[in-house]
C-alpha positions in Angstrom: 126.6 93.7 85.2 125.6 92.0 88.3 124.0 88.6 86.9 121.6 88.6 90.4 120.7 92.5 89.4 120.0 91.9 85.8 117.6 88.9 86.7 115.6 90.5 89.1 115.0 93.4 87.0 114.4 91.6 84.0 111.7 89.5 85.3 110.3 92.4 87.1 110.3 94.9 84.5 107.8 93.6 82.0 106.0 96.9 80.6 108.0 100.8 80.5 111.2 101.5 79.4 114.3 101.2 82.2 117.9 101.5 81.1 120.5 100.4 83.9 124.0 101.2 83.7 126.2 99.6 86.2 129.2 101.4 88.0 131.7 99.8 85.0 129.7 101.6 82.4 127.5 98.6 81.0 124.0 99.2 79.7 121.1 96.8 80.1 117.4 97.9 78.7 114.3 96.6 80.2 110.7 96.6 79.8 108.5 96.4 76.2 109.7 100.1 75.1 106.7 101.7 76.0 106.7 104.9 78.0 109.5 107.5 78.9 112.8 106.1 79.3 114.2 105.8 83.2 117.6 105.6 83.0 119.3 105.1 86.7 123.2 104.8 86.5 125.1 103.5 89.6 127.8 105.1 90.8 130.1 102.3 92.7 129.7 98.5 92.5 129.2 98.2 96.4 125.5 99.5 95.5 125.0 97.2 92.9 125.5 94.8 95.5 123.2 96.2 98.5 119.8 96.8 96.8 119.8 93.5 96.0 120.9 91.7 99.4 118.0 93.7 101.2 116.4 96.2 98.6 113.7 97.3 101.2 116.1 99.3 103.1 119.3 99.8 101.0 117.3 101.0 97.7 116.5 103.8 99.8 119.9 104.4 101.9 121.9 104.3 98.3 119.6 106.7 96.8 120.0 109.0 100.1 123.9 108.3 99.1 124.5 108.6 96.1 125.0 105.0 95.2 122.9 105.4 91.6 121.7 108.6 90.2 118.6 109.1 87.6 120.4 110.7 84.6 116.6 110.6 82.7 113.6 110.8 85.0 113.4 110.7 88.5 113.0 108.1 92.0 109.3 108.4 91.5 108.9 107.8 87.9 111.3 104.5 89.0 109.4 103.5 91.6 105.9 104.0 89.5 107.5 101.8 87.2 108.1 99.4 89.6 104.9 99.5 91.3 103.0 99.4 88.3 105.1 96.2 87.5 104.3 94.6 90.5 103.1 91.0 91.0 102.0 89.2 94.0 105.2 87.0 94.2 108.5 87.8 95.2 111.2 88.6 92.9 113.6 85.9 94.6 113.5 83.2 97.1 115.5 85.5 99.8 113.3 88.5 99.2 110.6 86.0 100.2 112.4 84.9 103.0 113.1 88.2 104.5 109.7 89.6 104.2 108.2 86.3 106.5 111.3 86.9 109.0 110.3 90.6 109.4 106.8 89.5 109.8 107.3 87.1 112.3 109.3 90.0 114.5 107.5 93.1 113.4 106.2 93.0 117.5 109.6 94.0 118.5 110.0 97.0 116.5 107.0 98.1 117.3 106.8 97.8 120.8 105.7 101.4 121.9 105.8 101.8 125.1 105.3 105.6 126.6 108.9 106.3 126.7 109.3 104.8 123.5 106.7 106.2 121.5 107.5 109.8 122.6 111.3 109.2 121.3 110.1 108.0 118.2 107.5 110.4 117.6 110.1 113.4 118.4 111.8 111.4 115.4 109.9 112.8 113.2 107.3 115.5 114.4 109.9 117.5 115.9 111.6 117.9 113.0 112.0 122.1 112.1 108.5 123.2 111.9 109.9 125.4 108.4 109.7 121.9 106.6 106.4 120.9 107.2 104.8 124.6 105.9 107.2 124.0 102.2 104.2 121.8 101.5 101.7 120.9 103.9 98.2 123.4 103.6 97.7 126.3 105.5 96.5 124.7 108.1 99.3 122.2 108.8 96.9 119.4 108.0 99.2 116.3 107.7 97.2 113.3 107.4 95.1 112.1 103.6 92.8 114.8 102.2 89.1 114.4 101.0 88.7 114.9 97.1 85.4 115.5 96.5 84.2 115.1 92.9 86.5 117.1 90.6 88.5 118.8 93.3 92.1 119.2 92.7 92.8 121.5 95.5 94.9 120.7 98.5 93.2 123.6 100.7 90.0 122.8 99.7 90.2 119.3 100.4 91.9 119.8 103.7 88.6 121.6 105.0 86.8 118.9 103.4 88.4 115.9 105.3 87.8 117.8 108.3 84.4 118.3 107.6 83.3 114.9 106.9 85.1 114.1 110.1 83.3 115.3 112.0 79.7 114.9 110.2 80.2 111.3 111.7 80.9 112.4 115.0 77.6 113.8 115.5 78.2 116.5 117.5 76.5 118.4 119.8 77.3 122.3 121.5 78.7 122.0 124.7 80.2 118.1 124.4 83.7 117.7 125.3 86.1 115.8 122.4 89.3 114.1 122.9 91.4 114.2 119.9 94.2 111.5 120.1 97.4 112.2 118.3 96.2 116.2 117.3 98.8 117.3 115.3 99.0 120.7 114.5 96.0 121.3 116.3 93.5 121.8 113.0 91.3 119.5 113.1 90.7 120.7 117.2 90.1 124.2 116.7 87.5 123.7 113.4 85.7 121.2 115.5 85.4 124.1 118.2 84.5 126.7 115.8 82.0 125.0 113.8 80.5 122.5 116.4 80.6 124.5 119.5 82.6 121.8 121.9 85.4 122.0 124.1 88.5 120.2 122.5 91.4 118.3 124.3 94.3 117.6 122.0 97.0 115.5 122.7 100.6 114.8 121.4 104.0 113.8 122.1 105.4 116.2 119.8 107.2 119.0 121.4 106.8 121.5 118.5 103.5 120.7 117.4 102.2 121.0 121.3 103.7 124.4 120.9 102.3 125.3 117.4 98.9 124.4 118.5 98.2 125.9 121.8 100.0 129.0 120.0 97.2 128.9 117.1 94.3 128.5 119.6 95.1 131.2 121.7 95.5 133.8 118.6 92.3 132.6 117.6 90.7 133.2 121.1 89.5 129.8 121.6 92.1 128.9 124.7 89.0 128.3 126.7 87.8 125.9 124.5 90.4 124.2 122.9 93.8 123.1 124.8 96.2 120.9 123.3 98.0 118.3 126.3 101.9 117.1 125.8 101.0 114.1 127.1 100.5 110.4 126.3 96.8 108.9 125.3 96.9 106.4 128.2 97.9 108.6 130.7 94.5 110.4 130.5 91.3 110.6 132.4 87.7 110.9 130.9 85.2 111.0 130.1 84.6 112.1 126.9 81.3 112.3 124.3 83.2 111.9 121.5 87.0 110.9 120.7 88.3 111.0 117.3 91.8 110.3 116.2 93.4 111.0 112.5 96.7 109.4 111.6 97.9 108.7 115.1 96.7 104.4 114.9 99.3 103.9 112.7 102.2 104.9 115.4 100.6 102.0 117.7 101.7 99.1 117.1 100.2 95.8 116.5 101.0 94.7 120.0 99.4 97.7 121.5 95.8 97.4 119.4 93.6 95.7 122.7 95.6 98.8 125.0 94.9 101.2 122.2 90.8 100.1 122.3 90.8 99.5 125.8 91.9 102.8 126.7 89.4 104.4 124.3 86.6 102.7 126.0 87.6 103.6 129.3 87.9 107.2 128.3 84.5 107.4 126.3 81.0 108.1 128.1 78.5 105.0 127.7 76.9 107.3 125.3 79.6 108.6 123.4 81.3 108.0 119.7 84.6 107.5 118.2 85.9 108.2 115.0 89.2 106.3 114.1 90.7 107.2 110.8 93.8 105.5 109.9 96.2 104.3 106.9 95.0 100.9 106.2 96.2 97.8 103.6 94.1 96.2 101.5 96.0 92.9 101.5 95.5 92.1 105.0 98.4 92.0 107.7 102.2 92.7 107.0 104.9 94.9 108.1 106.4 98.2 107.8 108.8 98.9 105.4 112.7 98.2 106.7 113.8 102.1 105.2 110.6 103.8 106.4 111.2 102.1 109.7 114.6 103.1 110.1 114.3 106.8 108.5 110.8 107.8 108.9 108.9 106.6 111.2 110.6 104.1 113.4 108.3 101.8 115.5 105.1 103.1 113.2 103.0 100.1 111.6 100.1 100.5 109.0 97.1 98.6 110.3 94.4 96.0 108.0 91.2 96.3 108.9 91.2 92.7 109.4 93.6 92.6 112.4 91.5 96.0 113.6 88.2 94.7 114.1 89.2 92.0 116.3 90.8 94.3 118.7 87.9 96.5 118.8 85.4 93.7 119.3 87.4 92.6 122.2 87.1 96.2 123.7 83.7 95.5 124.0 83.2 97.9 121.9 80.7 98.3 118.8 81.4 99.4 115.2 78.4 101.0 113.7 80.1 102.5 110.6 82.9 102.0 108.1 84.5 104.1 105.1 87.5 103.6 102.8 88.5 106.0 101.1 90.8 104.7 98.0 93.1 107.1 96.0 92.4 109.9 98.0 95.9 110.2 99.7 97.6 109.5 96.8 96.1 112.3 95.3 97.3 114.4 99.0 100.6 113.1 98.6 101.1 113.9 94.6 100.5 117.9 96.0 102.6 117.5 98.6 105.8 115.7 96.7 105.6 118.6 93.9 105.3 121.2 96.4 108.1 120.1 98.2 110.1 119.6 94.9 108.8 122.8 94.1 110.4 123.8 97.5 113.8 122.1 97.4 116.3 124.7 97.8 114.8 125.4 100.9 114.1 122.8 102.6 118.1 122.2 101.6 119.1 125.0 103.5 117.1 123.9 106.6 118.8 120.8 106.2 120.6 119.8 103.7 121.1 117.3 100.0 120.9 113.6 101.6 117.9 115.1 103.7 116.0 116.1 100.6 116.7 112.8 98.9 115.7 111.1 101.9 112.5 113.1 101.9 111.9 112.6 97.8 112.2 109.0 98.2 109.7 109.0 101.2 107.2 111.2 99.5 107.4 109.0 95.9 107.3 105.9 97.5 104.4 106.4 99.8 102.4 108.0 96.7 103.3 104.9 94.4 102.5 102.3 97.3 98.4 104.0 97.5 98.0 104.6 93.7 99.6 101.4 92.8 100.2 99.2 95.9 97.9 97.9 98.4 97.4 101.2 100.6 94.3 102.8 101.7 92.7 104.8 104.8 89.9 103.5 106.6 87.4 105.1 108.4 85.7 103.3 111.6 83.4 104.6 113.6 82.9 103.4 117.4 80.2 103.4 120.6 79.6 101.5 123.4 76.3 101.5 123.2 74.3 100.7 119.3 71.4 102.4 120.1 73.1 106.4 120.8 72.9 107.3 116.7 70.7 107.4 114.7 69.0 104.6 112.3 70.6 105.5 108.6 73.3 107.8 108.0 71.3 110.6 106.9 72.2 112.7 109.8 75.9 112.8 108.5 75.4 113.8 104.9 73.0 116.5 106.8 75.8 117.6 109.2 78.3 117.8 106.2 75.9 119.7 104.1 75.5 122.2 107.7 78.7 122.5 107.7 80.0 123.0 104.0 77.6 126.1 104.4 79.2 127.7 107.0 82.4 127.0 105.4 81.3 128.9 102.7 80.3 131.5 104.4 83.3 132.0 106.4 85.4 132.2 102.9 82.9 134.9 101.7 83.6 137.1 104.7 87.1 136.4 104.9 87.3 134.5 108.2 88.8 131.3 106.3 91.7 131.8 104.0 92.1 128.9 101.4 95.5 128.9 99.2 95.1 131.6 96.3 93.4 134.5 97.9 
């Protein structure tokens, strides 16, 4: 076996059980014997090789391959062993190395300009809208749910994200909202229905610009709600409120001060903002070399520690924070077994290495927020300190408001959660 490969694993494996066979045949075992057994078999030596010359990238590209195969368990009970294993320091000296070089030059990849950002969105928004509904909810909500106590489901806490959102917006009938990065258009049209403002959505995705201005106007809210293929900066205000949901993290670090800048420019003197974003708890870093190249090319997961600054320098005012833990690795367990669930499809819509590409994103972005150092973060924004109120009563009031009608619109069948 590769001496190099038997090392790092040893040293990195302390708890579990993890059998590695190499391409000739030879079995190592790793780990105290606790657990399941992993065992992950490689199929040609050349792999052996690549995961560990740069195993943030190739890991990934040889299980896309076929380069090792899982002949007991699967990529995410590997990479929970892994993660769960994880120390602070690097396994080796070039591993080390490597993440500080990618860290010095993570501006370059993530240098989204508007011609830029659009291609990379299209990357992977615009992928065949047939994959998204194998295991998104039924309202194509693709950003971290909210679990309130005891909930387990997906539907449920989709209508609950989207309700404490915008209990923190605080909302008035008639206001105009901006919603940056809009997605499938959800999050618009709830925030026209229950709140009684006019919605602007925007995205650079062609088929989710489509989706949503299609849902709006079977809804009959096309007067209230439109949904703009069209880039953030190239907008004109004002606005009362602005919130965006999983659309900071397609930024880039580089971009933060244009991001805020633009925000403030766009928001009335007395308005609010609601950012809510994927966050890391160990401070600044870079994105992952595989899920840059396959998943979401120039994207970049922000700490709060390089956000604030950018804000402050805005001139703009941050009157309340949130972070909310383990609640999308909870979102992405249900979506990873629903689209395991949903494989065959989503094979015929593409095909095998696109499935293993998307298994490998799914169970390593789940492992990295139950076991890792990922989070979301919730930051609310004004110009102007004095335009909310004193103590955050008003927002467990406006959730409570809302959660009623919610209710109320299951009862009479106007909202449809999974299972009915």
């Amino acid at each position: 076996m590769n001496r190099m490969l038997d090392t790092v694993v040893r040293r990195l494996v302390q708890t579990g059980s993890l059998e590695v066979v190499d391409s000739a045949g030879n079995t190592r075992t790793y780990g105290d014997g606790t657990g399941d057994l992993i065992r992950l078999r490689f199929t040609r030596k050349s792999a052996e090789r690549n995961v560990m010359i740069y195993p943030g990238l190739k890991f990934g590209e040889e299980f896309m391959n076929g380069g090792f195969v899982f002949d007991r368990g699967s990529v995410y009970d590997f990479l929970e062993l892994v993660f769960s294993n994880l120390k602070d320091t690097y396994p080796t000296k070039l591993m080390e190395y490597g993440a500080k070089v990618r860290y010095a030059t993570r501006r370059l990849r993530q240098a989204n300009n508007q011609r830029r950002a659009r291609r990379n969105v299209a990357h992977h928004y615009d992928l065949d809208g047939r994959l998204y509904s194998l295991f998104l909810d039924k309202d194509l909500q693709y950003s971290c749910a909210y679990f309130e106590e005891g909930e387990t489901n997906l539907e449920v806490a989709q209508l609950a994200k989207k309700r404490h959102l915008a209990s923190k917006l605080a909302l008035q009938p008639g206001q105009k909202v901006l919603d940056i990065g809009s997605g499938w258009g959800g999050l618009g049209l709830y925030l026209a229905e229950r709140c009684g403002v006019e919605v602007t959505g925007v995205t650079l995705s062609e088929e989710q610009f489509e989706t949503s201005n299609r849902r709006a106007k079977e809804r009959g809210l096309s007067d209230r709600v439109r949904f703009l293929l069209q880039d953030y900066r190239t907008l004109e205000g004002p606005f009362d409120r602005i919130v965006s949901v999983g659309m900071f993290e397609h930024v880039g670090v580089g971009h933060f001060r244009e991001y805020f800048n633009t925000c403030r420019d766009l928001m009335k003197p007395d308005g609010v903002m609601l950012l809510h974003s994927i966050g890391r708890f160990e401070g600044p870093g870079d994105t992952n070399s595989w899920i840059q190249k396959y998943i979401f090319p120039g994207g970049y997961i922000p700490a709060i520690s390089e956000t604030v600054p950018a804000i402050e320098l805005a001139d703009l005012k941050i009157t309340d924070v949130e972070v909310l833990r383990l609640h999308y690795a909870k979102t992405l367990r249900v979506w990873r077994e629903r689209f395991m669930a949903h494989r065959e499809e989503a094979k015929k819509i593409y095909d095998e290495r696109f499935c293993r590409m998307w298994e490998y994103y799914l169970a390593g972005s789940e492992t990295s927020f139950r076991y890792w150092d990922l989070m979301n973060f919730q930051i609310q924004i004004t110009r102007d300190q004095n335009v909310l109120p004193l103590t955050r009563n008003y927002m467990f009031e406006a959730e409570e408001r809302l959660r009623a009608e919610d209710e109320r619109a299951v009862a009479r069948g106007a909202l449809k959660l999974a299972g009915e």
